[in-house]
N, C-alpha and C positions, 0 to 999 in steps of 0.2 A: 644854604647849600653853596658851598663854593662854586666861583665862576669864574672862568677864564676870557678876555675878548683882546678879541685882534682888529683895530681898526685901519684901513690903507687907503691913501687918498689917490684921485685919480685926475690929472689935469684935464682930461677930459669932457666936456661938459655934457651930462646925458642927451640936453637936447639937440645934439650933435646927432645924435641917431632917430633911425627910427623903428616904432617899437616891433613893426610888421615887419621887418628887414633881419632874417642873421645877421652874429659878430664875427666875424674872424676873431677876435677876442674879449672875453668875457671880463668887464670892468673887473680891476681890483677893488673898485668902493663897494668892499658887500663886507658887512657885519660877521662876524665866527664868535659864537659863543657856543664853548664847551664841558662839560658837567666829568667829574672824575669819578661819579656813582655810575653814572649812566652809559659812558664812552661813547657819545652820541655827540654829532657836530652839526648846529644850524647853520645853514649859508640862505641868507636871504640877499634875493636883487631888486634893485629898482623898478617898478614897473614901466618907466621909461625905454628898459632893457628886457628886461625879468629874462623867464623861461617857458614863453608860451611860443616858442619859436623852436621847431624839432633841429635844426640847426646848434641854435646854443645849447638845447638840453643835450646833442648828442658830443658838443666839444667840452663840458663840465664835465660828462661821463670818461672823456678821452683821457682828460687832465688828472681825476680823481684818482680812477682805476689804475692808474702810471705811480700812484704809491702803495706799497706794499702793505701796509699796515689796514686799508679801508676793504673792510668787505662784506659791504651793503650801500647804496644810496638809493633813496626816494626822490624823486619830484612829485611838488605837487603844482602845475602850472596857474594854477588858480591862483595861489597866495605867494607865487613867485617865489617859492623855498625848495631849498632842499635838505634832506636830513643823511647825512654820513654817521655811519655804524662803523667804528674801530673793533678789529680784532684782538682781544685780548686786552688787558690793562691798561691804561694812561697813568705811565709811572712817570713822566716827565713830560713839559708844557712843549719841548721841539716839535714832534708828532705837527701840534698846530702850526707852526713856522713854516715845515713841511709842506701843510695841505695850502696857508697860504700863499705860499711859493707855485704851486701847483697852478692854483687859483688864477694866480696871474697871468700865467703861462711861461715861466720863467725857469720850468723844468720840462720834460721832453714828455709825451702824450702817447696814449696808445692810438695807433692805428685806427682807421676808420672802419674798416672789419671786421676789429675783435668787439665793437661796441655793438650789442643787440639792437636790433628798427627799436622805433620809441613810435609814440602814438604823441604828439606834443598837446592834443586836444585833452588829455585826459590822466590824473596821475600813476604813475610809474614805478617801480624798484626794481632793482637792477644788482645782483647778489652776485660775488664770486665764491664758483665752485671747484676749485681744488685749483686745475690754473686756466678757467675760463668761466666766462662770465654771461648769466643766464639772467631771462626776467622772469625766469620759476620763482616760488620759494618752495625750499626743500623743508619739508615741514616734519618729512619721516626719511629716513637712510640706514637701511638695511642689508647685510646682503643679501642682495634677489630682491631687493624690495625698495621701493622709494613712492611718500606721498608729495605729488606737487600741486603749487597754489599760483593761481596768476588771475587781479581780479578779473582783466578784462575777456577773458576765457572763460570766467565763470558767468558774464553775463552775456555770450554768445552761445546758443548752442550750437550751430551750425559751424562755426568757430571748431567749439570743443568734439563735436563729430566729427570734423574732417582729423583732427591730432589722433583722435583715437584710430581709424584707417589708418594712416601711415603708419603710424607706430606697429599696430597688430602687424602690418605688413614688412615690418623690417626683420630683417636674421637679428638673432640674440633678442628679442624683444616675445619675452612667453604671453604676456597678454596686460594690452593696456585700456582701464576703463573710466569714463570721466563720471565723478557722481555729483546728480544735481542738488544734493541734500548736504553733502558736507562742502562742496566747491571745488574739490579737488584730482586730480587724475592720479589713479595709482596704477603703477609700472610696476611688473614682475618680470625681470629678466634671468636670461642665465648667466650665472654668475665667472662661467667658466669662459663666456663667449667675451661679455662686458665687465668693465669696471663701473660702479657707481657713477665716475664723470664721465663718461663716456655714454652710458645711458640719459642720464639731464644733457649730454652733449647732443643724443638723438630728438630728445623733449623740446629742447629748444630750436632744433632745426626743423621739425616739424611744425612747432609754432609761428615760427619766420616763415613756413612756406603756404601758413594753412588761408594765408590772405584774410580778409574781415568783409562782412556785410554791413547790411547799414546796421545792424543791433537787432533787439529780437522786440517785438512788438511788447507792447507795455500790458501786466496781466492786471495794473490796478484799475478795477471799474469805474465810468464815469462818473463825471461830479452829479448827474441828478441822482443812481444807484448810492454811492457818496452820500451825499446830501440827507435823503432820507434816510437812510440806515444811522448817521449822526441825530440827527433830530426826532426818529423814533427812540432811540436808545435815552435820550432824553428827555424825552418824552414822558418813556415807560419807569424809568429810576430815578429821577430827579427832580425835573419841572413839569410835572403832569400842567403845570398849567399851553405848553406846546403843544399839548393833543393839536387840537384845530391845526396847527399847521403841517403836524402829519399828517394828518387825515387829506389836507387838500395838496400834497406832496403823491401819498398815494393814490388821489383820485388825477392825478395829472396826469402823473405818471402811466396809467392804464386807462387812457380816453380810448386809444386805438387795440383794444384788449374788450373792453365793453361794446364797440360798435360793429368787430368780429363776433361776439356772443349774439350778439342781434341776428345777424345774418344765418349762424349756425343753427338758434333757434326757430327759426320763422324755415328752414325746409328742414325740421328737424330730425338736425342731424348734431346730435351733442359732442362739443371737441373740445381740447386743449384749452379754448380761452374761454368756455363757458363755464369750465373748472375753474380759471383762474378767478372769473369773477365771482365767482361762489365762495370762493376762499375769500376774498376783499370782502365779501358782506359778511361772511362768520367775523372777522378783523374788525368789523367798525362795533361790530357786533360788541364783541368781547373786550374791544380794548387793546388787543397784544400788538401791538404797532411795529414792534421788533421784530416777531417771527416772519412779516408781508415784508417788511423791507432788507432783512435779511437771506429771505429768498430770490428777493430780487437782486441783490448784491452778486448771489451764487450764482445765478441766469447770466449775468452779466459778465462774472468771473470767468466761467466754462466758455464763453462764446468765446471771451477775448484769448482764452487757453487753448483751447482747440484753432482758433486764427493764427497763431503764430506757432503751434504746433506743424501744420498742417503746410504753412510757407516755408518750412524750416525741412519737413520732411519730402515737399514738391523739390524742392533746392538738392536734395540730395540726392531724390531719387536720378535727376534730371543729367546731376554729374556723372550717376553709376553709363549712361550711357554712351559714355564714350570713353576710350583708355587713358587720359588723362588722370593724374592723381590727383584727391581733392584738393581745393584750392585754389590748381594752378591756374593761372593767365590765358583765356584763350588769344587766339593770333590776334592781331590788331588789325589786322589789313584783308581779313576773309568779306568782306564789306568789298574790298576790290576787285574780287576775284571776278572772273566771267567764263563762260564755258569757250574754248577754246584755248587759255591759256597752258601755259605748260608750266609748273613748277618741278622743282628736284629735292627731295625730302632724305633724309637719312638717318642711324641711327637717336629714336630719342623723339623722333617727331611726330605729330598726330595728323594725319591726312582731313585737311579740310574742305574738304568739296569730295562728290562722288569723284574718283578720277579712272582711266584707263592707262595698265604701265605700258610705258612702250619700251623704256629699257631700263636692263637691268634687275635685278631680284630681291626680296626682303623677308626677311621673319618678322608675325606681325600678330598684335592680337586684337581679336575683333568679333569677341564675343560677346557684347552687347549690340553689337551691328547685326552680327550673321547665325548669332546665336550655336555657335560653335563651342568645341568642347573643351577646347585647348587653342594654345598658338597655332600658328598655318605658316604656310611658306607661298610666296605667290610671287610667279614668274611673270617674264614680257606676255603680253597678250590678255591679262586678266585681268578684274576689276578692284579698284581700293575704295570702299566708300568710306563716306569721312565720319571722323570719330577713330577709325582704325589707329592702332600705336605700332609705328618702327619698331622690332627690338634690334633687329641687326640687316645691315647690307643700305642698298640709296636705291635709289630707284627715281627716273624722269618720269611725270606723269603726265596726263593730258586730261583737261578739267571738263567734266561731261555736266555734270549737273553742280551748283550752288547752293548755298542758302536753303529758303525754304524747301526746295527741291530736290535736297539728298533726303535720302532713307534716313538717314536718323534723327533727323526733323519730323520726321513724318512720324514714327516712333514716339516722340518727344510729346506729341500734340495729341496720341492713343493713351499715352501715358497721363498726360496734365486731367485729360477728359474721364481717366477713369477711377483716380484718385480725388477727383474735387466733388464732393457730395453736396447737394442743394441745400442750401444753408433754411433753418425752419424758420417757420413768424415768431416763435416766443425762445425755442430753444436752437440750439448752436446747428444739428442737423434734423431734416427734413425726417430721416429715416426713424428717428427718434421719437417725433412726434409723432408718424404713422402710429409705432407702438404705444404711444402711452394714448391714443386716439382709443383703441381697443378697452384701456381701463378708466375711461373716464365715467360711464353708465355705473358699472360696476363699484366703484369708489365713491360714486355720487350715492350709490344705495348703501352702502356700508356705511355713510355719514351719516344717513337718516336712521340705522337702526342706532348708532351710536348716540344722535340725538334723543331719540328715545330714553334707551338707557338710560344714559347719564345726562350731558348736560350741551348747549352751544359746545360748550368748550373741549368735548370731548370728540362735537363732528369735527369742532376746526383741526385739531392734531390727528384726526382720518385723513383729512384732506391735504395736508401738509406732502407727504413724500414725495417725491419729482421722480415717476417712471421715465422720465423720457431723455435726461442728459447722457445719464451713465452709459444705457446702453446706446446710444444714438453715437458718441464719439469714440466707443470701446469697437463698436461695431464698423467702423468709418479706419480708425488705425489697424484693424484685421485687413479692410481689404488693400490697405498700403502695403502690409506686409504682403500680401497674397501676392501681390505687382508686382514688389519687390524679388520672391522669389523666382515667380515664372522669368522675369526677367533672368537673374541668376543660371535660369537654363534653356534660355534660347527659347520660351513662349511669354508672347506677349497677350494679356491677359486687358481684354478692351473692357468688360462688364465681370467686375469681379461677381456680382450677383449672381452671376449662371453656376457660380463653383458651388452654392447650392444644390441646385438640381443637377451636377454632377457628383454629389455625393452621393447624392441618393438614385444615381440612375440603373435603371436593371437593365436596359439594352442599348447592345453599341454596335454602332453600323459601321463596320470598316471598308471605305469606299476602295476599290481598286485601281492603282496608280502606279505612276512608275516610281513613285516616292517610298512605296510599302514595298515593293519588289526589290529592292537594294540590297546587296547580299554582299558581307562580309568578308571576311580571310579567319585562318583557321590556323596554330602554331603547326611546324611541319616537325622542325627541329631545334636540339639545343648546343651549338657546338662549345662548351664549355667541360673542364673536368668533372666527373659525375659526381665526388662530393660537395661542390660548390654551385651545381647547373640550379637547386632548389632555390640558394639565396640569388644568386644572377637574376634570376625571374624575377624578383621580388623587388630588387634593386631596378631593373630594368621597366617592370610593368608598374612604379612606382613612379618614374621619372614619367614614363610615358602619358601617364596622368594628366600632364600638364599640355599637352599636346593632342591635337586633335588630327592624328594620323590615323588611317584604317587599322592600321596593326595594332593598337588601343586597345580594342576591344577583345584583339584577339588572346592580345597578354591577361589583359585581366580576368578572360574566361578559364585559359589554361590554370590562372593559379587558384580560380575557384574552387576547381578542379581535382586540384592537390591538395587544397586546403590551407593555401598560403593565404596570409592577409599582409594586407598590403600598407605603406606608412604613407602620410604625405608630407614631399619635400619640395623643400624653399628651390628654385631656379636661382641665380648667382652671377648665370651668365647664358647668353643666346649664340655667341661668335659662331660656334663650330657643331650644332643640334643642341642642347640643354643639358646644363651643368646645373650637378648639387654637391653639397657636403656631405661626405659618406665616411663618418669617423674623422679620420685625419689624413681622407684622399677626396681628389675630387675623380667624381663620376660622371662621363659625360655619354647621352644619350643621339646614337646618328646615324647616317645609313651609311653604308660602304660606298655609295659612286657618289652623290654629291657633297655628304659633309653638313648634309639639313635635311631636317622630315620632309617628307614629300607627303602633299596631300592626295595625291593621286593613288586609283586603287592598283591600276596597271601595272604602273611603276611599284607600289606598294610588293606586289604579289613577286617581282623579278629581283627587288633590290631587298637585303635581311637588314634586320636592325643589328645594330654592331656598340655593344657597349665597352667601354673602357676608361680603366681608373690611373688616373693618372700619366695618360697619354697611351699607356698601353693594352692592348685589348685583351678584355675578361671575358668575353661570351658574346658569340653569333647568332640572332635568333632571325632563322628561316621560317615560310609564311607557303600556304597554296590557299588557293578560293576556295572558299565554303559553299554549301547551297543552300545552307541558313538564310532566309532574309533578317536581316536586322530587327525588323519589327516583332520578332519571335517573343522575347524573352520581357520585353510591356504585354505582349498579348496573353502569354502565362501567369504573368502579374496579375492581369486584370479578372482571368478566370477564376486566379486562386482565391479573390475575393467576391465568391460568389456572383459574378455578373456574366451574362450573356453578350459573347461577343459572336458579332457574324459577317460576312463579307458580302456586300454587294457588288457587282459589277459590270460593266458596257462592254465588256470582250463578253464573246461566245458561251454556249452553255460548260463545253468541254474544258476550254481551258481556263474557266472558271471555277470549275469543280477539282481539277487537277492542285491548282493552286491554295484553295482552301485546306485541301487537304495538306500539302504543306504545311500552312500553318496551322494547322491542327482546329480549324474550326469550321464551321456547315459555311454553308453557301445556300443566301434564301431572297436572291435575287441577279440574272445574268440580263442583258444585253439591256441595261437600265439608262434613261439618259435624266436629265435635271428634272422632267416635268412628272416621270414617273417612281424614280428615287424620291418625290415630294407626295405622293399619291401613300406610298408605302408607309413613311414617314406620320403622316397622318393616319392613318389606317391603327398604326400602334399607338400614337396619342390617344386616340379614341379610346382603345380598351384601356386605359389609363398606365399606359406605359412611360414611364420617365427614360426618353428618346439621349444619346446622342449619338453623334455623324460626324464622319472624320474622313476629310474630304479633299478635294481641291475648289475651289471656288466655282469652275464652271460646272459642278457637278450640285452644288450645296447652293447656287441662288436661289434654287425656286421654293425651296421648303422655305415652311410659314415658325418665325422664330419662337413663336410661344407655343410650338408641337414640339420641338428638340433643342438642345445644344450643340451650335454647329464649332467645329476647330475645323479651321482650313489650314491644309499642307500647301507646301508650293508656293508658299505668299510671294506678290510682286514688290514693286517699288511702292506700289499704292495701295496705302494699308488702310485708306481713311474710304475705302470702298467697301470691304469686305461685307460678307451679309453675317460672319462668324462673330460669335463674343470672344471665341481666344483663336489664335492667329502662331502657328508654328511659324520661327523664321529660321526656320533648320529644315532641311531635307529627311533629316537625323530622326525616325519619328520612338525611337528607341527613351524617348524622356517622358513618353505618353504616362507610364505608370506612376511618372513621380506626379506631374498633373493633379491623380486622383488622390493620390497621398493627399498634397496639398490642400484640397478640397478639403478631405475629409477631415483634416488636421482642421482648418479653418470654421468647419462647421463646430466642432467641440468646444473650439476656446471662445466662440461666440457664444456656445449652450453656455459655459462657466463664468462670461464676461455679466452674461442676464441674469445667472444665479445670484452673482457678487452684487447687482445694483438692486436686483430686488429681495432680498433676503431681510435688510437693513429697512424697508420700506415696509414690510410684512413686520418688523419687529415692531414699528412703529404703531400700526395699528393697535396688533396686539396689546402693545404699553398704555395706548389709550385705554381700552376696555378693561385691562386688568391694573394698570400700575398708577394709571391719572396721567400717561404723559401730556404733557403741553405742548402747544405748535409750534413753540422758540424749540422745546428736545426733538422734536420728529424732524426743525429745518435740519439741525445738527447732525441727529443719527444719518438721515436721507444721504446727505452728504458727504458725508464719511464713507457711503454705500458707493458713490459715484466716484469719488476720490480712489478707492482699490483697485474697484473697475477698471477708471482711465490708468491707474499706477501701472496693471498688470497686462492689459495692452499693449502700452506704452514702452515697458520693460521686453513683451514677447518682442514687440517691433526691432528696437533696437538690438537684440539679440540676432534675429534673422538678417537685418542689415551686416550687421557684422560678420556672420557666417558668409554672406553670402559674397562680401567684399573681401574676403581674406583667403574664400577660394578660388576669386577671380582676378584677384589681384597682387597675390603674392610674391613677391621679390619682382613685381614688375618696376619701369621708373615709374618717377611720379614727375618729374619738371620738362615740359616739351620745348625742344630747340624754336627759333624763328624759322619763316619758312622763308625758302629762296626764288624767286621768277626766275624762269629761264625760257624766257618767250623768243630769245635770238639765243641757239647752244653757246656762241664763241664767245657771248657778251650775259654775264650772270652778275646781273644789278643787284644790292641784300634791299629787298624791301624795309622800310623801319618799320 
């Protein structure tokens, strides 16, 4: 094969440098050898110099990309190369003159900007796309369509989760998802929004912004699981003369497996590890050295699967709680803050500490704090807790609480606690073992008849299927999701296990409060032309969606009403109340006196909403007070799903009876206080009523938690007190019915998560008695049973993730400014 080489000497001497130090220029003595089949250029450097310094890899990149013919380069820092991909033909040897000119720095460089971050620890490619330059590779290019590749993406998932958020959340961007099976992200945009480079343009800036972890925990299991699984398989098909040291592999292996069966037997009570050891003795039994040690391999797989799952989805859940996009940088200097201080934040920036404003006004979203429905608008006098995102106006704060001591740390710590499931003695979780604790008798009698029958060989492949992974971490990513959700809507959900017995519960105690007594706004009028006032509404109670203004609720009921349905749309902009793209105008959503939603009801009820396209106004919609309480339309929810709902109360007989009736339900307890709302409570436990109570805190202490499920309304700053398993952080109790949805949703996919792992385990048996299977087919089948399981979990999970990030985070920023002291007004130091 022909070969082309360019040699340049460098007066230079390498050990003039050093190799932990950038060059400001990259030695000309690097070898170029280039193939005219291939168009591919090698440039290798000294390791004196190399390119394990992000520095040089990113000035080769500058120098490279500055000729027009290259478009592709690799680093590999390792072996000190790089590999340049020519576009098109190498009809002549200049090209190389060219790149060596380049090389030396002897022709003019791109910019520092246009060159992608580099990772210098690890190799690299770096591709240009139309006229800018991406560390994708663009593997598919369609329009509407594009697949990309980046390795170090595919070996992050946390990484590739955060890309995926941003992306879903940008305009023009219809839906982007990362697959862990082929490595790749695929993008489907519109094509009338974006061009092709301009979507890899989005790809790549969300990859620059999604920042990196330390990597995702390693899923090959250790060298002892290792170890034996090589030396039984060896064992078993080639040098049967190893038995003996499989044997003493697998009896090491389970010393602490054998002296828990001891234990288990002697107050017998048969568990997990007196199955396991019964399996080891049918193994020594029979020979199959393979099928013990390749269950143990799978034990070991799952644990380490489930550990870096489960860091991977604490990590994100942790970020949904504050309006930061993923990725980004929190502040550097929230470490110094102290309460007293005063800072001054403005659009773009995420309030770090609880603060009170003292001037000045903002649009802000803070619904993972407050559990709100929409953005807010919050004036002098009111509170910002931290986690909240600016979208528009500044505002001077004054620091009330810190660190551990804001709400959404406290949040944070409800959160970690009710996602992290007790890890088991053999298998990955606790909960898992419970269940398969249940088929251990039963399995252990179904070996004996098998023995019978047939043969040793046909109890050991009974005993083979592993009841207890599948469902133990299928069961464990449901109630992430479960978090996930209530999160999504303003409840924070401390013991997802109570969403059990609220799916199944037949009576619900609605405690009387001033939180259930909240009463709405009711559309009054439409001042728009009557053939266009239908879509006005739609347009109008569309926008409002995004906003958590009282008149919300009122829009959306009006268009129930009508029978208008309703679209949802991207925010674009906060300046002036909430702007979308409406065709080829923008529509922007505000009140007539101040020019921003007002949270307030007062104000709500005196001031109309005023929409207008394109600076000029399309439609007025006026408001009067309702005498609906809000909690109406959960309450109807909850009936229509056959459940007894009833009011309890510590006001009077009268105006307690008054008020039920309102809401349409009896009244079967008045002038009740915590000790006798517990009396009653119990009372219904007893006849075996599946209880919950929906409360405030000083009304729901006394009740004993294994008679009801208590939600407390009202929640304070101290949420690590409550006696509730779920904790509204909304006033708003109007989400009560999604709650049970959830619930009930959760209890199903857990019924099908248990069918998927045991069905496979049932087949196993079966195959024994009828087919001969073996205990190497039953690890296999078992596994594959556990493997759907975790797949389809795993799959629900990230789907609810996304839903739930795309409806709370849509066209918000994602990059927070610094924040600024302003501890003396006249004198405003930029902290670094």
């Amino acid at each position: 094969m022909p070969q082309t080489q360019s040699n340049s000497s460098n007066s230079s001497s390498p050990s003039a440098h050093s190799s932990g130090e950038p060059h400001s220029h990259l030695p000309p003595a690097i070898s170029i050898r280039g193939s005219v089949d291939r168009v591919v250029v090698t440039v290798k450097a000294p390791k004196a110099i190399g390119l394990a310094h992000a520095a040089n890899q990113e000035l080769l990149l500058a120098r490279l990309f500055a000729v027009e013919g290259v478009h592709r380069v690799s680093i590999d820092p390792r072996k000190h190369e790089a590999e340049i991909e020519l576009s098109g033909a190498l009809h002549d040897r200049s090209l190389l003159n060219v790149l060596a000119s380049a090389l030396r720095g002897e022709m003019s460089s791109l910019p520092q900007w246009a060159i992608p971050p580099v990772n210098h620890a690890r190799p690299l490619s770096v591709t240009r796309f139309g006229g800018r330059l991406t560390a994708w590779e663009v593997a598919s290019n369609e329009p509407g369509f594009l697949r990309l590749r980046n390795d170090l993406v595919r070996r992050d998932r946390t990484v590739s989760t955060r890309i995926e958020r941003m992306l879903s959340t940008t305009e023009g961007i219809v839906e982007a998802t990362f697959s862990a099976w082929t490595g790749s992200l695929v993008v489907r945009y519109d094509s009338a929004l974006l061009s092709a480079e301009a979507a890899v343009a989005l790809a790549e800036n969300a990859r620059c912004r999604s920042g990196s972890t330390q990597g995702s925990l390693s899923l090959v299991p250790g060298v002892g699981a290792s170890m034996m699984l090589g030396v039984a398989v060896l064992a078993d098909f080639v040098f049967p003369i190893l038995a003996p040291v499989s044997i003493l592999l697998l009896l090491g292996n389970n010393l602490g497996t054998f002296a828990r069966a001891t234990g288990e037997i002697s107050t017998r009570r048969l568990g997990v590890s007196t199955l396991i050891t019964v399996i080891i003795g049918t193994t020594l039994v029979t020979g199959q050295y393979t099928a013990s040690a390749l269950m143990t391999f799978c034990f070991d797989f799952w644990r380490r699967r489930y550990r870096r799952d489960l860091v991977v989805e604490r990590a994100l859940l942790l970020e949904d709680l504050t309006s930061i996009g993923p990725g980004s940088q929190s502040f550097s200097d929230i470490a110094s803050l102290v309460q007293g201080n005063r800072i001054r934040l403005i659009s773009g920036d995420v309030v770090p500490a609880d603060c009170l404003i003292e001037q000045g006004s903002a649009m802000c979203d803070e619904r993972m704090v407050r559990g709100t429905r929409g953005v807010t608008r919050r004036i002098a006098g009111e509170q910002l807790l931290a986690g909240t995102l600016l979208l528009d106006g500044e505002v001077h704060l004054l620091v009330q609480a810190v660190a551990l001591q804001t709400r959404a740390a406290s949040i944070a710590r409800e959160v970690i606690s009710a996602i992290t499931s007790t890890p088991g003695v053999v298998t990955p979780t606790a909960s898992g073992e419970l269940y398969a604790q249940g088929a251990v008798v039963p399995t252990l009698a179904t070996a004996a008849v098998g023995f019978l029958a047939g043969d040793v060989t046909t109890a050991a492949a009974i005993l083979r299927p592993d009841y207890a992974t599948g469902v133990g971490v299928a069961s464990s990513m449901e109630d992430i999701a479960a978090v996930t959700h209530g999160l999504s809507r303003g409840i924070l959900i401390r013991h997802p296990g109570a969403l059990d017995t609220l799916a199944l519960s037949d009576r619900i105690l609605l405690v009387d409060d001033d939180a259930i007594r909240h009463t709405g706004l009711r559309l009054l009028h439409i001042e728009a032309p009557a053939e266009s006032a239908d879509e006005m509404l739609r347009l109008a109670a569309s926008i409002a969606m995004q906003s958590d203004d009282p008149r919300t609720a009122a829009l959306a009921k009006a268009c129930r009403e009508r029978g208008i349905v309703l679209v949802n749309r991207m925010p674009i902009d906060f300046r002036h109340g909430i702007t979308v793209r409406h065709g080829r105008h923008l529509a922007t959503l505000l009140t007539q006196t101040d020019g921003a939603l007002s949270g307030d009801l007062q104000s709500s009820t005196s001031h109309p909403m005023v929409l207008s396209l394109d600076g000029r106004v399309a439609a007025t919609f006026r408001f009067t007070a309702s005498d609906e309480p809000l909690v109406v339309p959960a309450i109807l929810s909850l009936l229509s799903a056959t459940r007894s709902v009833e009011l309890v109360s510590n006001r009077g007989e009268l105006e307690a009876h008054l008020f039920a009736t309102t809401l349409g339900i009896p009244c079967t307890g008045v002038a009740l206080n915590a000790e006798t709302l517990s009396a009653q409570v119990s009372g219904l436990a007893g006849e075996s009523h599946r209880v919950v109570v929906i409360g405030p805190r000083s009304m729901i202490s006394k009740i004993n938690p294994s008679c009801a499920v208590m939600i407390e309304t009202n929640a304070g700053e101290d949420l690590s007190g409550s006696p509730a398993a779920i904790v509204m952080l909304t006033t708003d109790l109007s989400q009560l019915s999604d709650l049970f949805v959830v619930a009930q949703g959760r209890r199903e996919r857990r019924s099908s998560s248990l069918n998927l792992a045991l069905i496979p385990n049932m087949a196993c048996v079966a195959g024994a008695f009828l087919f001969g299977f073996t205990a190497l087919i039953a690890v296999i089948v078992s596994n594959l049973g556990t493997l759907g399981s975790y797949s389809l979990a795993s799959k629900r999970l990230k789907e609810q993730q996304r839903l739930a990030w795309v409806r709370n985070r849509r066209g918000l920023p994602s990059i927070p400014r610094t924040i600024t002291r302003v501890d003396h007004i006249d004198h405003v130091p930029q902290v670094p």
